[in-house]
DSSP file (Angstrom, degrees, kcal/mol; ACC not computed):
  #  RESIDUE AA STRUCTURE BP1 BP2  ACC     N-H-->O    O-->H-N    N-H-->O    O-->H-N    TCO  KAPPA ALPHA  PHI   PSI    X-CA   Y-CA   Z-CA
    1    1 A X              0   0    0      0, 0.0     2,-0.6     0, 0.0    96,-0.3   0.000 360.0 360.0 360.0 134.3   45.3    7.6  -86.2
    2    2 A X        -     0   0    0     94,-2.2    94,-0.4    16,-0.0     2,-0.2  -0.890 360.0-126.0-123.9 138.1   48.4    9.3  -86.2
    3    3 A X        -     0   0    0     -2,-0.6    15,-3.3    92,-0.2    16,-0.4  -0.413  29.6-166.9 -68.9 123.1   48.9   13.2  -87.3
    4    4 A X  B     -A   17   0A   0     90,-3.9     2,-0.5    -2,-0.2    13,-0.2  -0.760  16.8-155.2-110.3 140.0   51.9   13.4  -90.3
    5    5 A X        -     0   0    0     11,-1.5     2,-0.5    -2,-0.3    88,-0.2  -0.977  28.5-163.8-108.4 115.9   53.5   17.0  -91.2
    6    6 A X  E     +B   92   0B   0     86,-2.1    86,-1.7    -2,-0.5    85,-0.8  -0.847  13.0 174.6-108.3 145.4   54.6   15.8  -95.0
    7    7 A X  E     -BC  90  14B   0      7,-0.9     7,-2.3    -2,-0.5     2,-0.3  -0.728  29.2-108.9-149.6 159.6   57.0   17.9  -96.7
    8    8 A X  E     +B   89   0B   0     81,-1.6    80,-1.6    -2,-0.2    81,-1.3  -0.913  29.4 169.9-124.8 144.9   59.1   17.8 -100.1
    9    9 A X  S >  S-     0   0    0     -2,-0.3     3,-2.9     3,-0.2    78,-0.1  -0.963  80.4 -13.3-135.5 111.9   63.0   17.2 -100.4
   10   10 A X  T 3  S-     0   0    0     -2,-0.3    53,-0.1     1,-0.3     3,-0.1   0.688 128.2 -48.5  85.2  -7.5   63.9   16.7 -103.9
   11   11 A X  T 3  S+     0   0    0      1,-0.3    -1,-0.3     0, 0.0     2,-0.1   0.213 117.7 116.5  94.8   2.6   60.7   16.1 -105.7
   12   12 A X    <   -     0   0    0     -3,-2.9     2,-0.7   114,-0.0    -1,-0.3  -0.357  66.9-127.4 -85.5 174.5   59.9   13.4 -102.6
   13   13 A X        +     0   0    0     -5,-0.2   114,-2.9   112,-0.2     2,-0.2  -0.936  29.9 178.5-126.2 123.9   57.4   13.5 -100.2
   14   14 A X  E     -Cd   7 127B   0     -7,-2.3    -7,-0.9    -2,-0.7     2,-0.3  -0.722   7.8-165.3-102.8 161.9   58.8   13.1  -96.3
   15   15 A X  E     - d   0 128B   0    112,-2.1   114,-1.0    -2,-0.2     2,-0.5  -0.894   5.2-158.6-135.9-165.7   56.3   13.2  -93.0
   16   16 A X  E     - d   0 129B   0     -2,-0.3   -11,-1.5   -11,-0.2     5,-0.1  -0.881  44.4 -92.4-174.6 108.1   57.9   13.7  -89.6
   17   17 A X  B >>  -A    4   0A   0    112,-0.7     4,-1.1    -2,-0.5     3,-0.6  -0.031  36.7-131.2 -20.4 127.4   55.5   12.4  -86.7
   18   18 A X  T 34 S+     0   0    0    -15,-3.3    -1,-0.2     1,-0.2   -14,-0.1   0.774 107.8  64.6 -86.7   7.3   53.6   16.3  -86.0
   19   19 A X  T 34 S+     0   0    0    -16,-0.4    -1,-0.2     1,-0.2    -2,-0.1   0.875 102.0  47.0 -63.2 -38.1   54.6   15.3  -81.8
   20   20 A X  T <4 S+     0   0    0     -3,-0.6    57,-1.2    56,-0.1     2,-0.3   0.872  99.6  79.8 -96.3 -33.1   58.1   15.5  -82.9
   21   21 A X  E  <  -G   76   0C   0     -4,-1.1    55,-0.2    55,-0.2     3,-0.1  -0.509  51.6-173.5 -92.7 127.5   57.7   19.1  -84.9
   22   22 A X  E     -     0   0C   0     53,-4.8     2,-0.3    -2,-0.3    -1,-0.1   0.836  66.1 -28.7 -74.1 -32.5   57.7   22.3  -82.5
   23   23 A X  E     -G   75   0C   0     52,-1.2    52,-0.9     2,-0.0     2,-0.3  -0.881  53.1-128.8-172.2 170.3   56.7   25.1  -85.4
   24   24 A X  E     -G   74   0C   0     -2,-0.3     2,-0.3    50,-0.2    50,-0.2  -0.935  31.2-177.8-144.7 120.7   57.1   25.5  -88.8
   25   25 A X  E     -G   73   0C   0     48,-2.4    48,-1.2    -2,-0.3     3,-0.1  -0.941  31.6-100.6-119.3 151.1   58.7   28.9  -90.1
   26   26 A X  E     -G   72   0C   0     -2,-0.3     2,-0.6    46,-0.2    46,-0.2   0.240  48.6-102.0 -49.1-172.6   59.5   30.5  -93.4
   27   27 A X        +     0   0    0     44,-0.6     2,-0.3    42,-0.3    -1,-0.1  -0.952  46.5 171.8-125.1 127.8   63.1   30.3  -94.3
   28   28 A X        -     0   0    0     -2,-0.6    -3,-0.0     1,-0.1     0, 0.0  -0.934  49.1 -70.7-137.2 144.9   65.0   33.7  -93.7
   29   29 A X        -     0   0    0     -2,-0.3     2,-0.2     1,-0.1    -1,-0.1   0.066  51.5-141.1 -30.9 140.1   68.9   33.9  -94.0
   30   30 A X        -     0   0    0     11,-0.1     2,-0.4    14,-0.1    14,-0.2  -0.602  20.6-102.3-108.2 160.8   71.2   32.1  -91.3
   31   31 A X  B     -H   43   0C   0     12,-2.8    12,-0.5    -2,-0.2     2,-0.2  -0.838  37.1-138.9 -82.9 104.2   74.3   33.0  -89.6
   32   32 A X        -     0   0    0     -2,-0.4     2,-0.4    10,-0.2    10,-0.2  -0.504  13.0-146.3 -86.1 131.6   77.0   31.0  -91.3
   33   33 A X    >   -     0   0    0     -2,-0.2     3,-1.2     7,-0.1    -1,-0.1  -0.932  20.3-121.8-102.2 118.7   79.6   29.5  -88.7
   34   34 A X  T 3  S+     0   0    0     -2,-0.4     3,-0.1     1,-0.3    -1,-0.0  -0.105  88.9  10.8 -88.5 149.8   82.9   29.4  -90.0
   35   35 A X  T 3  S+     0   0    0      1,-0.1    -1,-0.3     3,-0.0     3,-0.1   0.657  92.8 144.1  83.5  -0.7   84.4   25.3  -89.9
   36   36 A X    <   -     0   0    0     -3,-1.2    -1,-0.1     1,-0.1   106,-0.0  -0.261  61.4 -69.4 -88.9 176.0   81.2   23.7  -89.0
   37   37 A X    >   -     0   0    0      1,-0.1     3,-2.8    -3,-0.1    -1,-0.1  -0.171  39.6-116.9 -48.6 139.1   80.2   20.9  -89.9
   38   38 A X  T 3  S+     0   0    0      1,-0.3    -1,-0.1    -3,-0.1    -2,-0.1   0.751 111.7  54.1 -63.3 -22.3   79.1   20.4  -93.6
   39   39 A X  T 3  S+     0   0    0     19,-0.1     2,-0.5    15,-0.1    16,-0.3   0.521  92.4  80.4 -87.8 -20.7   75.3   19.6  -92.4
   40   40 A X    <   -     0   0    0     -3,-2.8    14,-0.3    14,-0.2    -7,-0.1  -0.746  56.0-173.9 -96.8 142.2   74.9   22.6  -90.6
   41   41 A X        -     0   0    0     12,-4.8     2,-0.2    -2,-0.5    13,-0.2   0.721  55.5 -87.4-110.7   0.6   74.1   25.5  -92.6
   42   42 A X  E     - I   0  53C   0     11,-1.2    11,-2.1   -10,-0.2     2,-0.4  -0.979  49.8 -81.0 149.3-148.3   74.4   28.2  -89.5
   43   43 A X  E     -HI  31  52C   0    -12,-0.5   -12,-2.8     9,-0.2     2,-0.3  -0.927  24.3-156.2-149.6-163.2   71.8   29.4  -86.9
   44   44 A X  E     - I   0  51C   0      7,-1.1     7,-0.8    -2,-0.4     2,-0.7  -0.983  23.0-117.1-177.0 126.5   69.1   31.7  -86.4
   45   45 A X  E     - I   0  50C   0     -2,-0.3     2,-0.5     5,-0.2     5,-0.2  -0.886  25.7-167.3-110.2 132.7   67.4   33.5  -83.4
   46   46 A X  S    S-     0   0    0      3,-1.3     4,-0.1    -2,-0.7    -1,-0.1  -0.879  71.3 -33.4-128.3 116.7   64.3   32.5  -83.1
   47   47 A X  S    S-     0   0    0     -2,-0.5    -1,-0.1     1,-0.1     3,-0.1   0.878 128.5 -44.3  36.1  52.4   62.2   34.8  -80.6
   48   48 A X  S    S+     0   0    0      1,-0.3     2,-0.5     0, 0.0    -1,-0.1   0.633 120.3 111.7  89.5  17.3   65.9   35.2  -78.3
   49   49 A X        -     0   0    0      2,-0.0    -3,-1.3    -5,-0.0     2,-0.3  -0.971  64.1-142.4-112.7 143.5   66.7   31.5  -78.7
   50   50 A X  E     -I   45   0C   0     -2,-0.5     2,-0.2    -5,-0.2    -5,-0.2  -0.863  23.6-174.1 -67.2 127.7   69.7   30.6  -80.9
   51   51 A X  E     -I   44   0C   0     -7,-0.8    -7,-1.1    -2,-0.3     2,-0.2  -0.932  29.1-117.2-136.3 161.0   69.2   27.5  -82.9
   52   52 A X  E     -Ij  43  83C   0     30,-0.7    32,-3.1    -2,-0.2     2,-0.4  -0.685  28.4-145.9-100.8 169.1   71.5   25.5  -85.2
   53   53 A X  E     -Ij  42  84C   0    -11,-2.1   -12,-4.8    -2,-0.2   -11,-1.2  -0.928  15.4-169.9-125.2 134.6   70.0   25.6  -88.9
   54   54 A X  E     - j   0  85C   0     30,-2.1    32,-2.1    -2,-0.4     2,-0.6  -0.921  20.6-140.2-159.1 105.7   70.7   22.0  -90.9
   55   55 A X  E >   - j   0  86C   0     -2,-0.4     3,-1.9   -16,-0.3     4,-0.5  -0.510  16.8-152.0 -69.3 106.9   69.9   22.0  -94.9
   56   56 A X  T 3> S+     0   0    0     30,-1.8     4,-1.6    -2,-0.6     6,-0.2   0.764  94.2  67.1 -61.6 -13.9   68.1   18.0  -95.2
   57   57 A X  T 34>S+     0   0    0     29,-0.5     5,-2.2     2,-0.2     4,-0.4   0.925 104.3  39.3 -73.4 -35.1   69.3   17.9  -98.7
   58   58 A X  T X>5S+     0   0    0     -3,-1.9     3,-3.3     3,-0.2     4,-0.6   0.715 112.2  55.3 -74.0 -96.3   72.8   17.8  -97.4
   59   59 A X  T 345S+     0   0    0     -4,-0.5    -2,-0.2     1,-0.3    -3,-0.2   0.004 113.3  43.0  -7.2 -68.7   71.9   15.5  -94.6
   60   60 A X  T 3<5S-     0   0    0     -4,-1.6    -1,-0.3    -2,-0.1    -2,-0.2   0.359 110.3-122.1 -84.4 -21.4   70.4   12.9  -97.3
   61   61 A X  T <45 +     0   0    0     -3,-3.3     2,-0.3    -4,-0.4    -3,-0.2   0.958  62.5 145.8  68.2  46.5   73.1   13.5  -99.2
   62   62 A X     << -     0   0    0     -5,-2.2    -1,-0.2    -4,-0.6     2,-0.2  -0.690  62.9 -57.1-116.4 176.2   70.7   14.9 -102.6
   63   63 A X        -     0   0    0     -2,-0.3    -1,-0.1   -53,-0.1   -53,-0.1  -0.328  61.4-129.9 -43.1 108.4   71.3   17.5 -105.2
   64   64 A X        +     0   0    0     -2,-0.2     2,-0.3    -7,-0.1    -1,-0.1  -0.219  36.3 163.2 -45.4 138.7   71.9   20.9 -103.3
   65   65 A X        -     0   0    0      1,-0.2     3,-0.1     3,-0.0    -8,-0.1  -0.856  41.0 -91.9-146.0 159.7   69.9   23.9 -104.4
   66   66 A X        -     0   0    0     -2,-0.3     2,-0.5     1,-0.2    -1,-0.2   0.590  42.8 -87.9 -62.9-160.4   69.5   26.8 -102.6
   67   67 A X        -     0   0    0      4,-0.1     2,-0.2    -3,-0.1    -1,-0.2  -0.944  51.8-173.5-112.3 145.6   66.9   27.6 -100.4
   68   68 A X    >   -     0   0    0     -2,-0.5     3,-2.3    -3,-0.1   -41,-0.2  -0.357  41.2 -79.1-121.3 177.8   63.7   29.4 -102.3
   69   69 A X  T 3  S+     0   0    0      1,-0.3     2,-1.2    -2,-0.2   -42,-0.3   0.847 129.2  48.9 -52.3 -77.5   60.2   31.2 -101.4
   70   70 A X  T 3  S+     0   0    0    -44,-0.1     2,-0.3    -3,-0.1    -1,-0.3   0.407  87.2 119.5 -69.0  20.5   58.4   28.0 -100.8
   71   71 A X    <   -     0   0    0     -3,-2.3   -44,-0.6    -2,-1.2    17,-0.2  -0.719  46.5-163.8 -82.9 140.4   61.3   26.7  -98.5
   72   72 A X  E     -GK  26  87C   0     15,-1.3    15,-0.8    -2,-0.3     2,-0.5  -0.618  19.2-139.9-129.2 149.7   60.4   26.0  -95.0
   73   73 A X  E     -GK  25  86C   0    -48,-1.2   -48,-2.4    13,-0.2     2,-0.6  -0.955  18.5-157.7-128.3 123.9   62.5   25.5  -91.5
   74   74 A X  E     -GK  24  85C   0     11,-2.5    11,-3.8    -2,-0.5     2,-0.5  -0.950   8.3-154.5 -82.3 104.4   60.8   22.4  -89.4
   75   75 A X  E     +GK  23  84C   0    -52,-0.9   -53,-4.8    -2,-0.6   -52,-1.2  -0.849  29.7 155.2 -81.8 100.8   62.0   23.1  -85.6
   76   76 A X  E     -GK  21  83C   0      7,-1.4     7,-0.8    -2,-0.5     2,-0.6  -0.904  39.2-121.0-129.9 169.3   61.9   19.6  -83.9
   77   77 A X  E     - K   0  82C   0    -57,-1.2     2,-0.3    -2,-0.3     5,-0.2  -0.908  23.8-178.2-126.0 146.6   63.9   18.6  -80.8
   78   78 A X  E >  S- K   0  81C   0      3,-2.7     3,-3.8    -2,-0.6    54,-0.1  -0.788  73.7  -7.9-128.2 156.8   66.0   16.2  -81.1
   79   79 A X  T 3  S-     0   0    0     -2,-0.3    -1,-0.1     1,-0.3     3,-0.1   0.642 121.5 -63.1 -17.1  87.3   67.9   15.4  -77.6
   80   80 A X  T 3  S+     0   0    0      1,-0.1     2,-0.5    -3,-0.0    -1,-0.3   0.698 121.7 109.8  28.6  44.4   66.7   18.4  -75.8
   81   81 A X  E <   - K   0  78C   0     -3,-3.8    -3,-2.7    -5,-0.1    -1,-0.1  -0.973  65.1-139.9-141.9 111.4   68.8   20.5  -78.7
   82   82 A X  E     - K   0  77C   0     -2,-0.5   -30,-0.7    -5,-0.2     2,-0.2  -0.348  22.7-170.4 -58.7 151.2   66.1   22.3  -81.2
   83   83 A X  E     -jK  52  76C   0     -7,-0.8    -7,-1.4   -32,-0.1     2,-0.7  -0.859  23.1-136.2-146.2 116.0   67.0   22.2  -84.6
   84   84 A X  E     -jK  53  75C   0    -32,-3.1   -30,-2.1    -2,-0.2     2,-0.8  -0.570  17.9-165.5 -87.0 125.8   65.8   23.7  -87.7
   85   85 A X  E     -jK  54  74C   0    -11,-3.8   -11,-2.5    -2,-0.7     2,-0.5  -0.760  15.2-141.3-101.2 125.1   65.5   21.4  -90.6
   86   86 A X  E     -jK  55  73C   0    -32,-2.1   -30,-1.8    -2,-0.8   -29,-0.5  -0.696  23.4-179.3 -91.6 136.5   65.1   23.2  -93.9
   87   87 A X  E     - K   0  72C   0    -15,-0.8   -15,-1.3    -2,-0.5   -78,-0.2  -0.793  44.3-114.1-116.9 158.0   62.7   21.8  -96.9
   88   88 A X  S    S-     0   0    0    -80,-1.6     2,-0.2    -2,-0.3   -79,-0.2   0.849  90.4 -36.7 -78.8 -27.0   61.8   22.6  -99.9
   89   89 A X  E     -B    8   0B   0    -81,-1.3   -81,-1.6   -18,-0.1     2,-0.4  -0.892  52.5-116.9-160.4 175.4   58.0   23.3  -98.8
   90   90 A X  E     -B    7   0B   0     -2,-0.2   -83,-0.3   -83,-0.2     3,-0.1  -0.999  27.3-169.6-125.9 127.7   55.4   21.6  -96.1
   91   91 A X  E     -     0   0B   0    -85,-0.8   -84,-0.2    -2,-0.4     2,-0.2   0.608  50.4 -51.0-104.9 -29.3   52.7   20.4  -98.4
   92   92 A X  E     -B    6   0B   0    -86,-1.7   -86,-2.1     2,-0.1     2,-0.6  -0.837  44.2-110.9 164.6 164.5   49.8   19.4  -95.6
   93   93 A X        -     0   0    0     -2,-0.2   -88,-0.2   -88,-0.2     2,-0.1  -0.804  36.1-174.1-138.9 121.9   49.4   17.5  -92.6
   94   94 A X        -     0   0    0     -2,-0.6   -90,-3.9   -91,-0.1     2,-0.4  -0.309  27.2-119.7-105.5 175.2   47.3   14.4  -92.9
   95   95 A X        -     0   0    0    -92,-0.2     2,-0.3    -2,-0.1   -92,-0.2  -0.946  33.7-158.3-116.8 135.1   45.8   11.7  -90.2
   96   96 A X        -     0   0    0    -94,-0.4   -94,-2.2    -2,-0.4     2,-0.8  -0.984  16.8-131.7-139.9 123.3   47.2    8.2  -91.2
   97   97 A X    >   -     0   0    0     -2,-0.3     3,-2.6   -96,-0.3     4,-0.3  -0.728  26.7-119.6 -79.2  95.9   45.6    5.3  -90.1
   98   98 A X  G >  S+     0   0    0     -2,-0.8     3,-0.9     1,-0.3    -1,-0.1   0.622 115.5  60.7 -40.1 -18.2   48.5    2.7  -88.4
   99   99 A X  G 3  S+     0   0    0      1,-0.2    -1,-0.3     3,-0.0    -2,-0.0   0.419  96.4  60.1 -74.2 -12.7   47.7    0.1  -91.0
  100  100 A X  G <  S+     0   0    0     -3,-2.6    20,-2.4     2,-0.1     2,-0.4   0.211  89.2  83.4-104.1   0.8   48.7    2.8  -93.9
  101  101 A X  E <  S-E  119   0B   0     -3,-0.9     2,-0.5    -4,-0.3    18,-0.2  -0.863  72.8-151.0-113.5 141.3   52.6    3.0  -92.4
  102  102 A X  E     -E  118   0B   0     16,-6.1    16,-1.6    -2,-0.4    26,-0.1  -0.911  27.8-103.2-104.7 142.1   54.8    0.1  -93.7
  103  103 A X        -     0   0    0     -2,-0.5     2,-0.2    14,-0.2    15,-0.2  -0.149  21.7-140.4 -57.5 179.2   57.6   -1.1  -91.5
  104  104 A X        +     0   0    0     12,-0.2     4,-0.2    13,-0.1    -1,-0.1  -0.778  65.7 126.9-137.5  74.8   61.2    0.5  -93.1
  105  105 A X  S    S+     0   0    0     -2,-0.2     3,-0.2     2,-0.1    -1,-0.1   0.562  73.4  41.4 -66.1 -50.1   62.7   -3.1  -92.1
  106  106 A X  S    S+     0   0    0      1,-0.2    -2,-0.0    -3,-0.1    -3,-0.0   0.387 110.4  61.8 -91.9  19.9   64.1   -3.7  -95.7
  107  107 A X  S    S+     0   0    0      8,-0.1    -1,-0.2     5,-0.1    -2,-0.1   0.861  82.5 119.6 -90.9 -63.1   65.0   -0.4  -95.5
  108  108 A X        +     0   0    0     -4,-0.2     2,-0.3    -3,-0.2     5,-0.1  -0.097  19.5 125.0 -46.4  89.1   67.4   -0.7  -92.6
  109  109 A X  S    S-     0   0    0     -2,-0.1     3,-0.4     0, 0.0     4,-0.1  -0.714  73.0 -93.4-119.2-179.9   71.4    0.1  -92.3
  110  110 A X  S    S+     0   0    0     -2,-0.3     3,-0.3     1,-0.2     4,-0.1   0.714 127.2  55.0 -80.4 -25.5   73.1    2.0  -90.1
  111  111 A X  S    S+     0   0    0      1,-0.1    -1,-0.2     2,-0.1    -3,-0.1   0.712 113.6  39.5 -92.6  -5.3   72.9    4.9  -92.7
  112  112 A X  S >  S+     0   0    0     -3,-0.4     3,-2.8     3,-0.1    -2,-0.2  -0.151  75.6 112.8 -81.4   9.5   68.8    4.8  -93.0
  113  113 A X  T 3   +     0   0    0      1,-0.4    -3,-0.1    -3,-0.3    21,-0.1   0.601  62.0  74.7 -88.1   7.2   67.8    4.2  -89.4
  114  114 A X  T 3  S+     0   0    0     19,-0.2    16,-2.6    20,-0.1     2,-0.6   0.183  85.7  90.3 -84.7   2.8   66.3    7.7  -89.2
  115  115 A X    <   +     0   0    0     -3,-2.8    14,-0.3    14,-0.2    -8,-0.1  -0.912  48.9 175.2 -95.8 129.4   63.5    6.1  -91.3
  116  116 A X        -     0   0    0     -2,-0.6     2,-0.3    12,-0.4    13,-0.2   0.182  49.0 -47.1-134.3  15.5   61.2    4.8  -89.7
  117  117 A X  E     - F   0 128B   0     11,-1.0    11,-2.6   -14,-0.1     2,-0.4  -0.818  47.3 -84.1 154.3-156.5   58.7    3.6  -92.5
  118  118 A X  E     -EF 102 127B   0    -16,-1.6   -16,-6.1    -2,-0.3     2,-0.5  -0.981  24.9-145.9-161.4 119.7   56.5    4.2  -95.6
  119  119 A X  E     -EF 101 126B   0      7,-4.7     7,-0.5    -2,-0.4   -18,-0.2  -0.875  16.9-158.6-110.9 108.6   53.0    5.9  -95.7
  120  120 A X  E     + F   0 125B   0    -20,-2.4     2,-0.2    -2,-0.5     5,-0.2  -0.371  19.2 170.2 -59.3 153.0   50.8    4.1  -98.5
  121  121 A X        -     0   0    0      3,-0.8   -25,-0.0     1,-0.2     5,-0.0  -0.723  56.8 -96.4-139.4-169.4   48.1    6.3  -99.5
  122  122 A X  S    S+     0   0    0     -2,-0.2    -1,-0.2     1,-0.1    -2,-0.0   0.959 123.1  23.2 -84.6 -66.2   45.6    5.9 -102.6
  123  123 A X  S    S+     0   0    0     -3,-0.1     2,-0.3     2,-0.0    -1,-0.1   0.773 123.2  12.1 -59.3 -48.0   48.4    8.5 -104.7
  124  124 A X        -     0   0    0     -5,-0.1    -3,-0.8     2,-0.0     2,-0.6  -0.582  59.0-119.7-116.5 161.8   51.7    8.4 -103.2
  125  125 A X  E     - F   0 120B   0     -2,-0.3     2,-0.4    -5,-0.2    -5,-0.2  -0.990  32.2-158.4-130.4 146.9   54.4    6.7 -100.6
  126  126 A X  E     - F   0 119B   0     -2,-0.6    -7,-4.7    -7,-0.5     2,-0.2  -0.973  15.3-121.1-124.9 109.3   55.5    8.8  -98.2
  127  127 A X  E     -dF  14 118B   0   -114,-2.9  -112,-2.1    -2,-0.4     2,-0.4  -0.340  19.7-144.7 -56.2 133.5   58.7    8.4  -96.3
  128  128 A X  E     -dF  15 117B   0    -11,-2.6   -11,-1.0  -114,-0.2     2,-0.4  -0.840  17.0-156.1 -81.5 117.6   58.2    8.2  -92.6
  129  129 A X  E     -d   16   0B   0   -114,-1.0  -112,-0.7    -2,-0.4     2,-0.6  -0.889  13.4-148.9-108.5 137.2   61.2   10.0  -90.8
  130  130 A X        -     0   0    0    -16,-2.6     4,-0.4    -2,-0.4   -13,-0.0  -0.824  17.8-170.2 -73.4 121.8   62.3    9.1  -86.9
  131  131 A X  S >  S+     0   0    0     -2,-0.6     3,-0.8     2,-0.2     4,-0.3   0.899  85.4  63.7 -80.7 -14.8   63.6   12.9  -86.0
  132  132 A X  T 3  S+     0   0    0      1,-0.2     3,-0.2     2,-0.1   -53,-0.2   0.813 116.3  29.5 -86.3 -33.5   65.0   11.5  -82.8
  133  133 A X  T 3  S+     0   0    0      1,-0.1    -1,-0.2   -19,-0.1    -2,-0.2   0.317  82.5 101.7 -94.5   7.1   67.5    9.3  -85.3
  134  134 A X  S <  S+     0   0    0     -3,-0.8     2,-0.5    -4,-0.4    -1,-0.1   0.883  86.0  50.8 -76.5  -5.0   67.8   11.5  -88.2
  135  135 A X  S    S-     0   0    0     -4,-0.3    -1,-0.0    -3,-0.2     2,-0.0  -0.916  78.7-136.8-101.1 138.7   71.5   12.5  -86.6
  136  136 A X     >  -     0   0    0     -2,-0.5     4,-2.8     1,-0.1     5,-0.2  -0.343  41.4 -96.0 -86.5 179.6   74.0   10.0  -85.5
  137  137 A X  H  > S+     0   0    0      2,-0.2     4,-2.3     1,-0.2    -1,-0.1   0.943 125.5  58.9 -69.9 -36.8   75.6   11.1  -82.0
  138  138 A X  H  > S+     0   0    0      2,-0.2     4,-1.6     1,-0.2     5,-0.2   0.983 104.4  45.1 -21.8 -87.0   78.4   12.7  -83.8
  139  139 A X  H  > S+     0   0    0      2,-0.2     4,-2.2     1,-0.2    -2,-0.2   0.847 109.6  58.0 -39.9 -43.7   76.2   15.1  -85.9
  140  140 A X  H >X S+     0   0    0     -4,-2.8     3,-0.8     1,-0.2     4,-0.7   0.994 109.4  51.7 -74.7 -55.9   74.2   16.0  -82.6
  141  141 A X  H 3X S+     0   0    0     -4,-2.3     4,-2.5     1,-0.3     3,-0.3   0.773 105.5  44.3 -21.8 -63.9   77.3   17.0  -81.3
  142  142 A X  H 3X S+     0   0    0     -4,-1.6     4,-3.4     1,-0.2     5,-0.4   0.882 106.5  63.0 -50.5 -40.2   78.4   18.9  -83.7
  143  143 A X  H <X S+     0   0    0     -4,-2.2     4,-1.6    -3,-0.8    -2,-0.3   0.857 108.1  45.6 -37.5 -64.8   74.8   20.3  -83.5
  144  144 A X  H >< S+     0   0    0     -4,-0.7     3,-1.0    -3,-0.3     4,-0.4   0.987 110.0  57.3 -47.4 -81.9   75.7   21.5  -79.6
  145  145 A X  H 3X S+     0   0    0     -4,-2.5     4,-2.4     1,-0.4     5,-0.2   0.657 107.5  38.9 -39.0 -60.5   78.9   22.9  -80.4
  146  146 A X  H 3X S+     0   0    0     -4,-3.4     4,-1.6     1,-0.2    -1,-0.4   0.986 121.1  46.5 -65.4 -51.7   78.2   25.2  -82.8
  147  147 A X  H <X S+     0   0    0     -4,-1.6     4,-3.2    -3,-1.0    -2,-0.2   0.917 113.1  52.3 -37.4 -77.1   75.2   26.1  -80.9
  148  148 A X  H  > S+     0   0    0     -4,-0.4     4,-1.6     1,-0.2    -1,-0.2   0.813 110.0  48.3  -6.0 -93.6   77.6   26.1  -77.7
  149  149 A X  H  X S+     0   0    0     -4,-2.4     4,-1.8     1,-0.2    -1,-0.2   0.773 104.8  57.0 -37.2 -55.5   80.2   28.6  -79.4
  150  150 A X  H  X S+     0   0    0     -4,-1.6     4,-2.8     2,-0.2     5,-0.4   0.927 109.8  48.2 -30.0 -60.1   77.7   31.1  -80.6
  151  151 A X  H  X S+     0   0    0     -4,-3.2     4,-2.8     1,-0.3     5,-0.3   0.912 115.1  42.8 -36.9 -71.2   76.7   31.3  -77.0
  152  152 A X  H  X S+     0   0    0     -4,-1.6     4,-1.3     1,-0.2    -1,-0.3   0.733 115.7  44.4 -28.9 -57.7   79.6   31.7  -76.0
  153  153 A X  H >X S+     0   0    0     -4,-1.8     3,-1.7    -3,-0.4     4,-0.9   0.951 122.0  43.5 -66.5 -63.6   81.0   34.2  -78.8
  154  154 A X  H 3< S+     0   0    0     -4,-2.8    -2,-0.2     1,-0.3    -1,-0.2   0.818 110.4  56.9 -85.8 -52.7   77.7   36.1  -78.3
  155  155 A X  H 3< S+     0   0    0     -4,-2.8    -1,-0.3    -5,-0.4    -2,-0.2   0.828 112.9  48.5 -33.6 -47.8   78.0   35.7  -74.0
  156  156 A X  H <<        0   0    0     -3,-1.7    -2,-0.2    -4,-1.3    -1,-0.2   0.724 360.0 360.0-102.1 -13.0   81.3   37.5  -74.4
  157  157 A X     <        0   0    0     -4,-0.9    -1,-0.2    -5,-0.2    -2,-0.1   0.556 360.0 360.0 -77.6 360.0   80.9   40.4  -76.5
């Protein structure tokens, strides 16, 4: 059995391994960093740590809308750089039986390889996300930087 946090993006249902999620917190206004990257949407201190804040609707490249009461920030670390990924809610976190996850094989490019399969249940499919891939090395970069510079900005004042 493995433990799912499932979430909505979009009127889908995502899960994210719960090993890979650190917390889950409401969604309060960010600190918008001017130039960054389109995927980051700013950061947020959360209890004296800085973190960069990253809307999945951009990421996925679906319809923007803003972020609303049931909107959620999923904090997972992704090469030892937390990150919050914002959803439109977290809807429950079930125990999945390995025999219920389908491989994402026909799934597979270089622009899907943060999924990492599809959880049958009696109602639904559920995307299965890797968080460790859901950035290319580029994007984690960027991810540091703006992190970085805050420090920095924040370090020097």
């Amino acid at each position: 059995m493995t433990q799912m946090v499932v979430f909505n993006l979009a009127n889908e249902c995502y899960a994210l391994e719960i090993s890979a999620v650190q917390e889950i917190i409401q969604w309060s206004p960010v600190t918008r960093i001017p130039l960054a990257e389109h995927i980051i949407e700013g950061l947020i201190n959360l209890r004296g740590n800085v973190i960069p804040i990253v809307d999945l609707r951009k990421r996925f490249g679906v319809q923007f809308t803003e972020a609303g009461r049931d909107s959620r920030v999923i904090v997972v670390e992704i090469s030892q750089l937390k990150v919050g990924l914002v959803v439109d809610g977290v809807s429950e976190v079930l125990r999945i039986p390995e025999q219920q996850i389908e491989s994402a094989a026909l799934l597979s490019n270089t622009e899907t390889e943060f999924i990492k399969g599809v959880i049958k249940t009696d109602k639904r499919l559920i995307i299965l996300l890797d968080a460790a891939k859901l950035f290319s090395i580029s994007e984690q970069d960027a991810l540091a930087t703006s992190l970085s510079d805050a420090v920095i900005s924040t370090d020097s004042e």
